[in-house]
Structure formats: structure tokens, C-alpha cells
N, C-alpha and C positions, 0 to 999 in steps of 0.2 A: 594360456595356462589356466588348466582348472579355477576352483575357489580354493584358498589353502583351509587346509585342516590339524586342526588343531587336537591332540590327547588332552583330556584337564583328569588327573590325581586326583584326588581327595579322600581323606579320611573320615570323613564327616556323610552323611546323609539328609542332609536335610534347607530349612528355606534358603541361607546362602551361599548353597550348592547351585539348588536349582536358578537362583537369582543372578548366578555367574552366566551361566549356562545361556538363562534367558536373555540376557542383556548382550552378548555377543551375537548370540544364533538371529535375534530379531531384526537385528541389522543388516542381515544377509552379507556383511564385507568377507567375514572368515566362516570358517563351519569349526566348531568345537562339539566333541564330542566325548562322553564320561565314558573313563577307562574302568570297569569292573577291578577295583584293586581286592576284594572279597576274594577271588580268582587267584589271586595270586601273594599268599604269605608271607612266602621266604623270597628273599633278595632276589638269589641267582635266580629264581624261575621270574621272576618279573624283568630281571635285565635280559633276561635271554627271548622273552618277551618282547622287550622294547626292538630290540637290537632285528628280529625278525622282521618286526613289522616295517620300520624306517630302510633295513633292505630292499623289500618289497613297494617300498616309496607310499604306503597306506596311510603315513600321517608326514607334513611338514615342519610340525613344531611339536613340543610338550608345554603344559602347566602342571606346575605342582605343587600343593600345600606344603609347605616348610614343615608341616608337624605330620608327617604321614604314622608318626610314634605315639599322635597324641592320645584321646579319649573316646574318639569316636569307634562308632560300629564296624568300620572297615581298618581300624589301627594294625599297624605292621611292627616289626620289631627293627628299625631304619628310619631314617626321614631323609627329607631330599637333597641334600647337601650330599650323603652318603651316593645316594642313587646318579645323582648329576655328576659327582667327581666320577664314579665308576664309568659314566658313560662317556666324559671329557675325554678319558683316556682311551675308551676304545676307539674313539674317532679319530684321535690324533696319532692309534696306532695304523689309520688308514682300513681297519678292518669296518666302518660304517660309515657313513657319510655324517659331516657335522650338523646341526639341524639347532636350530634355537631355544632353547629353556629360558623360559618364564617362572618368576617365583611368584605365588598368589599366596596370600596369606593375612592372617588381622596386625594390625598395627601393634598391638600391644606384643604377637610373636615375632615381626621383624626387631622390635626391638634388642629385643630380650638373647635371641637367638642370632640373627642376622648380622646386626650392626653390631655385634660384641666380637665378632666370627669374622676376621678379617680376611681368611682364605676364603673362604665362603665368597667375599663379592667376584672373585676372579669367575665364579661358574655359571650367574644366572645373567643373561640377556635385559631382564626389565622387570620391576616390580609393579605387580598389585596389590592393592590394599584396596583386600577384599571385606575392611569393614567402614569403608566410605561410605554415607548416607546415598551423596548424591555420584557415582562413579559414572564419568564421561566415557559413555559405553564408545561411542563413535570415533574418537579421540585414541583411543587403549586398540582397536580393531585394526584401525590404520599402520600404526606401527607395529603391530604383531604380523600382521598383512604385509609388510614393510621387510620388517627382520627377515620370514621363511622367503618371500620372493629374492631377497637379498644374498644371500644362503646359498639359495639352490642358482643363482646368477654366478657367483663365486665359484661354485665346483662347477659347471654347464663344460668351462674352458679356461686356459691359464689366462687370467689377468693382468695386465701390469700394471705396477702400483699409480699408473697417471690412470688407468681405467677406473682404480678401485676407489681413489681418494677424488675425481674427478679435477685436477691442476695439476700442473709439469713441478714434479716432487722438489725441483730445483727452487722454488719459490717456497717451502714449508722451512720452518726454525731450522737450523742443522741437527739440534738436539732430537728431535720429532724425527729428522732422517735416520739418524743413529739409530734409533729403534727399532721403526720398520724396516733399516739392512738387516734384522735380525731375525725375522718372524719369516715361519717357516711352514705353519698348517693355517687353514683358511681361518680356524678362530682366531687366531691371531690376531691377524686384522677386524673381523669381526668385534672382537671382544674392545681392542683398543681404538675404533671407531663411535662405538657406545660410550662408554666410560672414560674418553681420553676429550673425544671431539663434539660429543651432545652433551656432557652432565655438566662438563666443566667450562671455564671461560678460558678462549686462545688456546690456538689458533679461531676456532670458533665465537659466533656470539649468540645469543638466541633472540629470537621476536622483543621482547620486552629492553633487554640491553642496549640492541640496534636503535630502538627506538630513545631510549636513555640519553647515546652519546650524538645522537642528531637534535634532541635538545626537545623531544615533542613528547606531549600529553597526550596521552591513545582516551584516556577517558573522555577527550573533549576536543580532538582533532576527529572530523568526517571519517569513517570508514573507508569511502570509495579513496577518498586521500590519500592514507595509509596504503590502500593494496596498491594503487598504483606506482606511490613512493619503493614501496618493499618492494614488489615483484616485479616490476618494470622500470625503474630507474635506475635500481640495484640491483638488476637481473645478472651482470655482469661480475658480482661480487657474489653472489647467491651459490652455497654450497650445493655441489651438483653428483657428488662422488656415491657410492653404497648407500642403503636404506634414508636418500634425501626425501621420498616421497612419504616418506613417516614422521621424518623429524625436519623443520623447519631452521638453518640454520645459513649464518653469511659472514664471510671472511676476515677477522678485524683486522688485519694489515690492509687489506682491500680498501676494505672501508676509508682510512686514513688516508692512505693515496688516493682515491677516487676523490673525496671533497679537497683536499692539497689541490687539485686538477683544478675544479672549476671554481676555488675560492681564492687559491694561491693562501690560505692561513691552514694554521694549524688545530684539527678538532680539538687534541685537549687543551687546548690553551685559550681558546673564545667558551663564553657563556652561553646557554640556549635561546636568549634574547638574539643575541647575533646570527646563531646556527641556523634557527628559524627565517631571519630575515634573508641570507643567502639561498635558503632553499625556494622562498615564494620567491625571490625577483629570480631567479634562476632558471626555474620549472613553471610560475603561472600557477603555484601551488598556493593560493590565497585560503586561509581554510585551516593553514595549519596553526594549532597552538605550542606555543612554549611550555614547559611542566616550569611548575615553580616549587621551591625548597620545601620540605615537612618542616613541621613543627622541631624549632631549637638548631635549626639549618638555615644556613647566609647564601653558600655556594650555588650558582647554577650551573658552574664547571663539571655536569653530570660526567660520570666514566662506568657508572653502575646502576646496582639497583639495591633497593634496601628488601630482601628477602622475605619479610614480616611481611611488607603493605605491598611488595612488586612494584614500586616504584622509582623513579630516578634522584640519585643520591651521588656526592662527591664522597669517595672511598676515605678524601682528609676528614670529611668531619661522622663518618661513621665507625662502628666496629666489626673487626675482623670475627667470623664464626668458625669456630673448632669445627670439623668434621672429623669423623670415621676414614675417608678416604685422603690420603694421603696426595697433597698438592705437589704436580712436578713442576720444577723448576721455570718451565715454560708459561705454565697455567698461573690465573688472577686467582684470589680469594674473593670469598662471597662476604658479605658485609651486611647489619643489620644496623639498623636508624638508633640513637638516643632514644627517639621516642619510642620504639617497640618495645627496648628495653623497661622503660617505665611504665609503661603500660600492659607491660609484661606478652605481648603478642608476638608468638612464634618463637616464645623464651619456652624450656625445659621449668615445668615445675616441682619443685622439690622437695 
């Protein structure tokens, strides 16, 4: 397959236009290219626009500034929300192929606009925050690289859902089956593979969690340790379904039977002292350290991570964090430390 290509929006003209631009294109993973929105005022001629060219298969994905309304030189009488629903719907009428929307935009506009806008998260694929100092160009490339190859793998030929989740569906919650019996256009699963099985915790876990409830300090455990731990021990449990090559993620029931196996105990019920020592005599894994509690914390019963510092925490002795996105029944909440709290780090100030 070609390199995918990428449309980036924008209302704006100027340094972190081009600083988007740069910072993708220099990595050579994707090709991103500025859609002249100056071209194109009114709505319809812009969607009739998009719609032509994704026919013609001349782009793989879109970006687009959330304020296309805003103040800039190229401003529209519209922003993306408007544009992305319109296009949702023509793909799910089958009249265009579905193709991945990225939202790019400053922090202070996802706020304001994004996260208050609950319909709104149903339509965008992955945010940038595009007023990050330091934004992991390489990182953002992969998974957008990830998403359109994922995409266009989806539509190529009918899937079935053991193709697309990669495990025999018979092993996922029943709750999680009831859903996907339901889903009927390739967003679907798209959409609910993002937002259901990367952002959230369960079925999924991510790098930092996995490492949590094995009871190890990544700041102070060897590298080559860790990858051999994650990617060859647990090769087995390692999620392998739609856009895995972007997003880094491994199965937590998995998990828990896999150490039941070669421990015969149960993970959340041992401390990381213990976890740890099962792993070296086990594996010849000498090298690994234990994480030990933050500050105003006893437990080393890790099951999470404290949000604020990304570190491993027992969910008993921390607090639950309100989100925007509405937790299913199946899914963990995420959790911040006492001490974030007092310290006020990764707190909303008010």
C-alpha cells in the first residue's frame, strides 16, 4: 500500500499550521497535505468536494480544526462537527467509503466546544492538541497511519468480527457481544474499537496499567526487561484485532488467567512484592523492580494507575475522576492519587 494521505483543514494561516504540517510530513510515516478551505466557502461545495475526492481514493483520512467558524483568514460559516456529521452520514448511507476524521485543534477549543458537545465525541476518530509544546510527532503518525490502513482493511472484504477484534468473540463480556450483534456499517466497529477498547479500561488495558497490576516500576525496571516481558511473554494476551499497530494494548481477563497458570494465585489479591518475585523465578527475569505506593498510600495491591503522575495505585485508596465520557457497565474508572489532589496536578483549576 502506498503511504496514506492525509487532508488537514484549517482556518488559520499560519506558524501552527505549518508546524502541523511539518511535524507529520518530516517523518515520512503519512503524507499530510493543506486542503485550500479559501476554495471553498459554502458547506455544500466543500462536501461535495470531500466526497469527490475520497471516491477517487485521493486522500485516506481528514484533519480538521474544530473552529473552521473561527477568526482566521480562511474562516467558513460551519466548523467540523457540522462537516464530520454530514459526512458520517453519507458514508453510512453507503454512498462513500468511511475514512477516518481526526479532530486537531488548541486545548482551550476542545474544551470549550468538544468536551461540553457530547454528540460531537461519537464523530472524530483521535484528538490533537495542536497547542502542545512538545507534540509526539511519531507517536500521532503511527496511529493515524494505523486508523486509514485499518479503514480501508475493513471495507477491502466482509470481516468477521473474530477477524476484526482479533479472539473468538465467544471469550469477550456478553455485554460487549450484545453490542457488536448490533453494528451494522464499518464505523461501527471502528468507532467502538477506539473509544470503547483504547481510551477506556476492560476488556482492554494499556502499557502503563499492564505494567501496574504485574506490580513493576517501568522507571526503574531495565527496558530490554519490560519489552521482552510485554511483547514476548504476553505475546499471547496482546491485543492483535483492527488498528493494534497504533495502539499498544493486552487483554485483562487474559492477563489474570495467564498468571492464575503459572502462579496458581490470584493477581489482585498478592502485593507487587510477591508479583515481582513470581515473575523472576519464573522467567530468569532478575532486573525487575517492584513500584512502591505514592505518597499517603500503604497498598501495593496495584489494579491501576493514578492519572496525574501515571503511576500504579490501589483504586481503594484513590479517587474516582468524572469524565465527559460516559463509563459502560463493563469498563473500570480511572482514578487520581490524594496526593495529585493536594498538589493540585492534573486537578481542573478554578
Amino acid at each position: 500500500m502506498e503511504k496514506v494521505k492525509y487532508l488537514y483543514i484549517d482556518d488559520e494561516n499560519g506558524t501552527p499550521e505549518i508546524s502541523t504540517l511539518n511535524g507529520f510530513n518530516d517523518l515520512k510515516i503519512i503524507e499530510v497535505e493543506r486542503f485550500p478551505l479559501s476554495d471553498f466557502r459554502e458547506f455544500s461545495n466543500l462536501k461535495i468536494e470531500l466526497i469527490r475526492r475520497i471516491k477517487e481514493h485521493s486522500f485516506d483520512g481528514l484533519i480538521l480544526d474544530l473552529r473552521l467558524d473561527g477568526s482566521g483568514s480562511d474562516r467558513t460559516e460551519f466548523n467540523a462537527t457540522a462537516l464530520t456529521s454530514e459526512l458520517r452520514s453519507v458514508a453510512a448511507r453507503g454512498e462513500i467509503l468511511s475514512f477516518p476524521i481526526v479532530l486537531c485543534s488548541t486545548e482551550s477549543n476542545i474544551k470549550q466546544t468538544y468536551d461540553t458537545d457530547k454528540t460531537s465525541h461519537d464523530l472524530f476518530d483521535y484528538k490533537i492538541n495542536k497547542s502542545n509544546e512538545k507534540p509526539d510527532w511519531e507517536k500521532m503518525s503511527q496511529k493515524l497511519d494505523s486508523l486509514a490502513k485499518g479503514y480501508n482493511w475493513l471495507q477491502l472484504q466482509a470481516r468477521t468480527k473474530e477477524d476484526i477484534f482479533g479472539i473468538n468473540i465467544k471469550n469477550l463480556d456478553e455485554r460487549v457481544v450484545e453490542r457488536i450483534d448490533n453494528f451494522s456499517v464499518s464505523y461501527d466497529y471502528t468507532h467502538f474499537v477506539v473509544k470503547h477498547f483504547f481510551h477506556q479500561t476492560n476488556p482492554l488495558i494499556n502499557e502503563k496499567i499492564l505494567a501496574a497490576r504485574l506490580g513493576i516500576d517501568l522507571t526503574r525496571t531495565p527496558v530490554e526487561l519490560w519489552y521482552i516481558l510485554k511483547n514476548e511473554i504476553l505475546s499471547n494476551i496482546k491485543y492483535k484485532g483492527i488498528f493494534s499497530d497504533g495502539w499498544q494494548r493486552w487483554w485483562a481477563d487474559g492477563l489474570v488467567t495467564w498468571f492464575e497458570e503459572i502462579s496458581g494465585e490470584n493477581l489482585a489479591f498478592i502485593n507487587a512484592e510477591k508479583r515481582i518475585e513470581i515473575l523472576m523465578n519464573k522467567y530468569s527475569l532478575a532486573g525487575l523492580v517492584a513500584a512502591q505506593p505514592l505518597k499517603f498510600c500503604n497498598s501495593t495491591e496495584f489494579w491501576s494507575i493514578c492519572e496525574a503522575y501515571k503511576v500504579p495505585i490501589d483504586p481503594l485508596e484513590a479517587f474516582r475522576i468524572f469524565t465527559t465520557v460516559d463509563i459502560k457497565p463493563w469498563e473500570e474508572y480511572k482514578y487520581i492519587s490524594l496526593l495529585a489532589i493536594l498538589e493540585r496536578v492534573g486537578v481542573e483549576r478554578g
